[in-house]
C-alpha positions in Angstrom: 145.8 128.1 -26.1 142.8 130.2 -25.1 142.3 130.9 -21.1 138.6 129.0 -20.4 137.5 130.2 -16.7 135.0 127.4 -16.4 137.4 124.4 -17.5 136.3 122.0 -15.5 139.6 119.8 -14.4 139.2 116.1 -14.3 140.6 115.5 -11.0 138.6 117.0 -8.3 137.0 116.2 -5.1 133.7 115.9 -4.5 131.5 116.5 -1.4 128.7 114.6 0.0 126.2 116.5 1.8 123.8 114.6 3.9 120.6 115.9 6.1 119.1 113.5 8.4 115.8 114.2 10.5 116.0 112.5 13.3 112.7 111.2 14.9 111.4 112.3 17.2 113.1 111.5 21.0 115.7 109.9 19.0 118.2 112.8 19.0 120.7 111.1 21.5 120.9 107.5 20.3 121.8 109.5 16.8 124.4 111.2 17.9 125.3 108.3 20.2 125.7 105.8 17.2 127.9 108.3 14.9 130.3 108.8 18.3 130.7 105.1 19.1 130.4 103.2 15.5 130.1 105.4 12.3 132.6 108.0 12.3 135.3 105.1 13.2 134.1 102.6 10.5 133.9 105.6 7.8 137.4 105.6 8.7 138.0 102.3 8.2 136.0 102.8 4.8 138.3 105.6 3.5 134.8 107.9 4.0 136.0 110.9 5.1 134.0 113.6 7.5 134.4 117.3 6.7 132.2 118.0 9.6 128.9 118.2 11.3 126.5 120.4 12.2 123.5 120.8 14.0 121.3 124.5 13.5 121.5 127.1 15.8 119.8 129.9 14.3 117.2 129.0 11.8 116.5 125.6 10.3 114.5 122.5 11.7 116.0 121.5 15.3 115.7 117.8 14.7 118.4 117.6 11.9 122.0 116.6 11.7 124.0 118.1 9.0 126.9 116.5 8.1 129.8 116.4 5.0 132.0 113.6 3.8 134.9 114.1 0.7 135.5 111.4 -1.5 138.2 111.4 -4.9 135.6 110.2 -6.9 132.0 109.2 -7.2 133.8 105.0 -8.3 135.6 105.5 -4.7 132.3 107.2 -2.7 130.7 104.4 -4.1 132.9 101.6 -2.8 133.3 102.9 0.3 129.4 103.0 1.0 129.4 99.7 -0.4 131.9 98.5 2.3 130.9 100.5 4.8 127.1 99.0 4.3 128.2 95.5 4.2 130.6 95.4 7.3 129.2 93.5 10.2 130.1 96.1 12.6 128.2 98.4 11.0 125.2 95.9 10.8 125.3 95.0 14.0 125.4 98.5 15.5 122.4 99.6 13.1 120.5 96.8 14.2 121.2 97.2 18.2 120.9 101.2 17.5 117.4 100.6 16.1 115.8 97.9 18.5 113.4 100.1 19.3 112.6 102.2 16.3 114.5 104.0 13.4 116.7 106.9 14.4 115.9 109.0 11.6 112.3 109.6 10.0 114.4 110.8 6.4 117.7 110.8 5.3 118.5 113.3 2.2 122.4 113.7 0.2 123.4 115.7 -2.3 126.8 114.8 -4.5 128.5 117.9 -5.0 131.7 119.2 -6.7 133.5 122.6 -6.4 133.3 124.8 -8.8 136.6 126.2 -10.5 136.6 129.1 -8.2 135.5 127.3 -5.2 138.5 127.3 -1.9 137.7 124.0 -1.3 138.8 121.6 -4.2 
């Protein structure tokens, strides 16, 4: 058998990395809402947070960073689904947003270490 340094393995993680601009004035609610609802109901949804960020050198000042892991793209995309479709969540989207979205754009990227990447 022949050593291959970019086999990919078949069972990895992969890492969601989402930016969210938050509008204008709205940087409080935001941070409000993930505190008090979403990071417990990702919880409940098997969505798990690696972190979040906001910049402090460089980078817009009205954007939240933030990382989720997943075992798969089949579970991230159940657990959105579940998370998405839970009245708690709808409810605290819809009270959260009364008066306007929180976020004017919401980007995420699916990525998945590379072979000689720490993080698996």
């Amino acid at each position: 058998m022949v050593f291959n340094p970019f086999h990919q393995p078949t069972l990895r993680m992969i890492y969601e990395w989402r930016v969210y601009e938050i509008t204008p004035g709205k940087r409080t609610e935001l941070h409000e809402r993930f505190a008090t609802h979403t990071v417990s109901l990702f919880a409940k949804h098997g969505i798990r947070v690696v972190g979040f960020w906001e910049s402090v050198v460089g980078g817009a000042s009205n954007t939240l960073y933030y990382m989720l892991v997943f075992d798969s793209l089949a579970q991230r995309e159940k657990a959105w689904a579940d998370f998405q479709n839970d009245p708690e969540w709808k409810t605290a989207l819809a009270n959260s947003e009364r008066n306007g979205p929180l976020t004017v754009r919401i980007t995420n990227m699916i990525l998945q270490p590379t072979t000689y990447s720490p993080m698996k």
